[in-house]
C-alpha positions as CSV (number, residue, x, y, z in Angstrom):
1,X,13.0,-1.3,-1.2
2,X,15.3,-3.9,-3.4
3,X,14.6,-5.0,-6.9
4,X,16.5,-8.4,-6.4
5,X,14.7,-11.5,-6.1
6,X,14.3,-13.0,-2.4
7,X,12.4,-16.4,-2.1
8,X,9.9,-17.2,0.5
9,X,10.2,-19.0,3.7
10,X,9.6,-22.3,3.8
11,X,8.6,-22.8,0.0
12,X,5.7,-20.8,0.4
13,X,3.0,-19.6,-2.0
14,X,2.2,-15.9,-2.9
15,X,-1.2,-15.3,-1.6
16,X,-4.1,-14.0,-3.4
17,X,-4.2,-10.6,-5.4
18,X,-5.5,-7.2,-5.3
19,X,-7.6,-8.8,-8.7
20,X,-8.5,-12.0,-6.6
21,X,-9.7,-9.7,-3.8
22,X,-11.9,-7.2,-6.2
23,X,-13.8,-10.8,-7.9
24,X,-14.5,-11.2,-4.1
25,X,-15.9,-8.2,-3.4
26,X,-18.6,-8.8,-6.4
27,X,-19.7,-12.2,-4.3
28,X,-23.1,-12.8,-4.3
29,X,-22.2,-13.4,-0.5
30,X,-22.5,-10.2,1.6
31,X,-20.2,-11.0,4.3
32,X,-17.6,-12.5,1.2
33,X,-17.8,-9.1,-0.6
34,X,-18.0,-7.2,2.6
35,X,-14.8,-9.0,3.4
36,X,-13.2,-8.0,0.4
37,X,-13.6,-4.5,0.1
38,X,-12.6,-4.1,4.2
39,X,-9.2,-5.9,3.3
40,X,-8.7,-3.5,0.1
41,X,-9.4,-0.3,2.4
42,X,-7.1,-1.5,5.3
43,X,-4.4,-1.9,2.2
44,X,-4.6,1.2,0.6
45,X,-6.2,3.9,2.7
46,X,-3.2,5.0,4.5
47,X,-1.5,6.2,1.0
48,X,-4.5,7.0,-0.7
49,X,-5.1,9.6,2.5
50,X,-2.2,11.1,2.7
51,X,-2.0,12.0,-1.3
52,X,-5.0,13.8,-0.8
53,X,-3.6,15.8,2.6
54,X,-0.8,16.4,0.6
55,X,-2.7,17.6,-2.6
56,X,-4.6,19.8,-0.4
57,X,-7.4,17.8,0.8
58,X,-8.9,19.3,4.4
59,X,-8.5,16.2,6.7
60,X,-12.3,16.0,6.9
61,X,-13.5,15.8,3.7
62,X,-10.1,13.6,2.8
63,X,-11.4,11.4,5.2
64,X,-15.4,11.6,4.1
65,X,-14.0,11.4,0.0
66,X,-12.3,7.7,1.2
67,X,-15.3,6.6,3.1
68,X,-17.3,7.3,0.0
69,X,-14.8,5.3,-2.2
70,X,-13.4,2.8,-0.8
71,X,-16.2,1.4,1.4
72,X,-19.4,2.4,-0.1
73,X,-21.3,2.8,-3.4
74,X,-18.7,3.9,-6.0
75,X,-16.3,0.8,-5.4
76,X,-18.8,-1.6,-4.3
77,X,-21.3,-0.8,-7.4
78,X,-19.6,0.7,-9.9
79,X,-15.8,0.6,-10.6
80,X,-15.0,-2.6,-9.0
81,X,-18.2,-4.0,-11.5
82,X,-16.1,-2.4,-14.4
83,X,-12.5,-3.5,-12.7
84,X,-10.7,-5.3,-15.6
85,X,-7.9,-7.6,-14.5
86,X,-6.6,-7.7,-18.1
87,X,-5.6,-4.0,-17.5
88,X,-2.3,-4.8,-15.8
89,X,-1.6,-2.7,-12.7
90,X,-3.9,-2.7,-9.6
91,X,-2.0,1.1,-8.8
92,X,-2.8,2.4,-12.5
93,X,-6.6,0.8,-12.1
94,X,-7.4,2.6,-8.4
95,X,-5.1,5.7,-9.8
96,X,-7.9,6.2,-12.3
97,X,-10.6,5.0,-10.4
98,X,-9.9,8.1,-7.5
99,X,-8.9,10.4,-10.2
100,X,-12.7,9.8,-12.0
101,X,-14.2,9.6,-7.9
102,X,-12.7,13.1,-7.4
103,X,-14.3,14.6,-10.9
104,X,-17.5,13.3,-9.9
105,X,-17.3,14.3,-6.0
106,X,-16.2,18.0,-6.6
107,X,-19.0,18.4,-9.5
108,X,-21.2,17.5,-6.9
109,X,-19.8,19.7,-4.3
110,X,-20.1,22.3,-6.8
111,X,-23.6,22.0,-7.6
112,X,-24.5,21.8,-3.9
113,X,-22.6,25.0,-3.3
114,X,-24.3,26.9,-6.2
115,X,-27.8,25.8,-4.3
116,X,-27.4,26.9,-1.1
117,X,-24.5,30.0,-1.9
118,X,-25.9,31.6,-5.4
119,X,-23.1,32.9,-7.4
120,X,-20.3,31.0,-5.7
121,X,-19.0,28.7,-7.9
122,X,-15.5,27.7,-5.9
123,X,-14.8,24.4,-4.0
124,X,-11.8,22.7,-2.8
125,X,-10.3,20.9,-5.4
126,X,-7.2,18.1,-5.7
127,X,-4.5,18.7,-8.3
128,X,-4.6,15.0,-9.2
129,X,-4.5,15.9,-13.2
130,X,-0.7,17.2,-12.8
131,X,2.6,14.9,-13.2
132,X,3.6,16.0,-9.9
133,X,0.5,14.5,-8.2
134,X,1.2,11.1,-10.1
135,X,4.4,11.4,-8.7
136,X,3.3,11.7,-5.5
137,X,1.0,9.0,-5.3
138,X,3.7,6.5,-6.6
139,X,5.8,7.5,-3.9
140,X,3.2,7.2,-1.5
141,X,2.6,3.1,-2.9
142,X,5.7,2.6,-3.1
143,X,6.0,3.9,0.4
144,X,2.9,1.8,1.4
145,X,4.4,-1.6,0.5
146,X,6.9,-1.0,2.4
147,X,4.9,-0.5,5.7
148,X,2.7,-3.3,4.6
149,X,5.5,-5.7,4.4
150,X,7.1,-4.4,7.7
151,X,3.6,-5.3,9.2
152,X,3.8,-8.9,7.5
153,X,7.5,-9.1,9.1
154,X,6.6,-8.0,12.8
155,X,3.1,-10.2,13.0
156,X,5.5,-13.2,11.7
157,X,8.2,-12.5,14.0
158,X,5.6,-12.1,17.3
159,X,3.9,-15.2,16.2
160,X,7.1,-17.2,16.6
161,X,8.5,-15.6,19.6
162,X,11.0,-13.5,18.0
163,X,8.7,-9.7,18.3
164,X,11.8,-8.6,20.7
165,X,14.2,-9.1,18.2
166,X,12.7,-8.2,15.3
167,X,12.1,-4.6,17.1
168,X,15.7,-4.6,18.4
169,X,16.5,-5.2,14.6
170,X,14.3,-3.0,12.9
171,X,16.1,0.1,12.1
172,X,18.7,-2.2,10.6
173,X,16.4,-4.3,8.3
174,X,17.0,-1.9,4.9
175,X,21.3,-2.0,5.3
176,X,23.9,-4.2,6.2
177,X,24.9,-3.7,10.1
178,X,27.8,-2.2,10.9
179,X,30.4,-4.5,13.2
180,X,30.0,-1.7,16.2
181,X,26.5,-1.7,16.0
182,X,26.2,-5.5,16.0
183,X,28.0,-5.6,19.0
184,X,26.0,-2.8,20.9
185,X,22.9,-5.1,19.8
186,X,24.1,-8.2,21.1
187,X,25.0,-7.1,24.4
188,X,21.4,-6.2,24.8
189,X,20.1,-8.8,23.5
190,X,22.0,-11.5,25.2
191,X,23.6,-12.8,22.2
192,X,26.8,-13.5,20.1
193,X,27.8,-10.8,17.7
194,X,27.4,-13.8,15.0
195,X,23.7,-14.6,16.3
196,X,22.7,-11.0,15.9
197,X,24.2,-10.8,12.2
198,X,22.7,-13.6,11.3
199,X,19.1,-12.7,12.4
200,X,19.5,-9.6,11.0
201,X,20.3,-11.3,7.5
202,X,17.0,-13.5,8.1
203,X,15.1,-10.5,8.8
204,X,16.4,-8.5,5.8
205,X,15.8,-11.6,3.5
206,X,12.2,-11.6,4.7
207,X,11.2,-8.1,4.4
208,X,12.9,-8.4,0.6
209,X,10.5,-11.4,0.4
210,X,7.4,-9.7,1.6
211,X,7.8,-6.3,-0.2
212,X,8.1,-8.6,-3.5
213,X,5.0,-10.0,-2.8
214,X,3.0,-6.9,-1.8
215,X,4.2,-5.6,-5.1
216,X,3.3,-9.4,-6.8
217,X,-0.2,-8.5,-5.8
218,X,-0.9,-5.7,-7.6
219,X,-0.3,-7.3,-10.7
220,X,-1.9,-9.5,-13.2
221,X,0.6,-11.4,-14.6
222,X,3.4,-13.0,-12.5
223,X,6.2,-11.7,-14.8
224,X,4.8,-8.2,-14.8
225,X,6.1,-8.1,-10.8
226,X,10.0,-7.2,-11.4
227,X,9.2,-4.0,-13.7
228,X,6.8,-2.7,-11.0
229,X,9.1,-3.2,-8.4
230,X,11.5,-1.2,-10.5
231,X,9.4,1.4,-11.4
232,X,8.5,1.9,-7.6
233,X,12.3,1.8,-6.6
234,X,12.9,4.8,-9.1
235,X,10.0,6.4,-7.1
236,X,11.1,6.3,-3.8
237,X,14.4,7.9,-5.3
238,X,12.8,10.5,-7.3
């Protein structure tokens, strides 16, 4: 992940945000807000899963807890109809969104338990309260719009032609080539040392582009985008 500034293609546009995508979810439209909510899950469960596998979270009930948020009533009719653009960061707003989902879900489990077991009062539990578990989960975002924007890159690269070479390329996308390697690469590929390098610039450039923008839509204002960036770099180094 690079905090310098990489432009888009083309003079593109950054699409929509994680904001836009939450007033889309409160449509009056089902299929709009049904819509919405699916695109937030695909965005975000992957990290959100593996901070609570990490935390301690049986597989099972990680995966039953991000059913229950992401997808059903908490999201759909209570923090997303509280959600409050103003507030800056979309991580920071779904950070405190889980952390009050979890409070809620294990005093529930907890009353269930005391029901049906009398005088057991233990249930699992996720140590989401603790620095180290903020840590954690900004590793795992950080970490996340990384393999979103590699995504972005390879369904770009398939759609014009180029999924070959963008695979051939991949491991290289984060650091310069070295001159051997380039000229391992281009033997394979059928192409000059000089055509590799300069695809491999074009990819880098793109992936810099793309992780910008997956970080540009988790925030509110357009200026805010270089500071999160930055604060996510210093994650992923941590």
């Amino acid at each position: 992940m690079n905090a310098g500034e990489a432009q888009p293609a083309g003079g593109g546009t950054f699409p929509e945000t994680s904001w836009t995508t939450i007033e889309r979810s409160r449509s009056s439209d089902p299929e709009v807000a049904f819509a919405a909510l699916n695109r937030l899950a695909e965005r975000y469960h992957p990290a959100l899963r593996t901070f609570l596998l990490r935390c301690g979270c049986p597989p099972q009930e990680a995966d039953d807890v991000l059913q229950e948020f992401l997808t059903r009533r908490f999201l759909q009719e209570s923090f997303l109809g509280k959600a409050d653009p103003e507030a800056g960061l979309f991580r920071s707003f779904l950070r405190t969104c889980l952390r009050r989902f979890l409070i809620s879900h294990h005093r529930s489990e907890a009353r269930r338990t005391a029901v049906h077991s009398p005088g057991t009062t233990e249930t699992a539990t996720v140590a989401f309260t603790e620095p180290e578990a903020e840590r954690l989960l900004d590793r795992l975002w950080a970490e996340q719009m990384i393999a979103n924007a590699r995504a972005r890159l390879r369904a770009e690269a398939e759609a014009a032609g180029r999924a070959e070479l963008c695979l051939a390329l991949e491991g290289l996308l984060e650091s310069e080539p070295t001159p051997g390697w380039v000229q391992e690469v281009s033997k394979g590929l059928g192409m000059t040392p000089n055509a590799v390098w300069v695809a491999a610039h074009r990819f880098r450039e793109r992936l810099k582009w793309f992780i910008q923008d997956e970080v540009r839509q988790t925030v509110r204002e357009p200026a805010d985008w270089r500071a999160e960036l930055e604060h996510l770099v210093a994650a992923l180094r941590a």
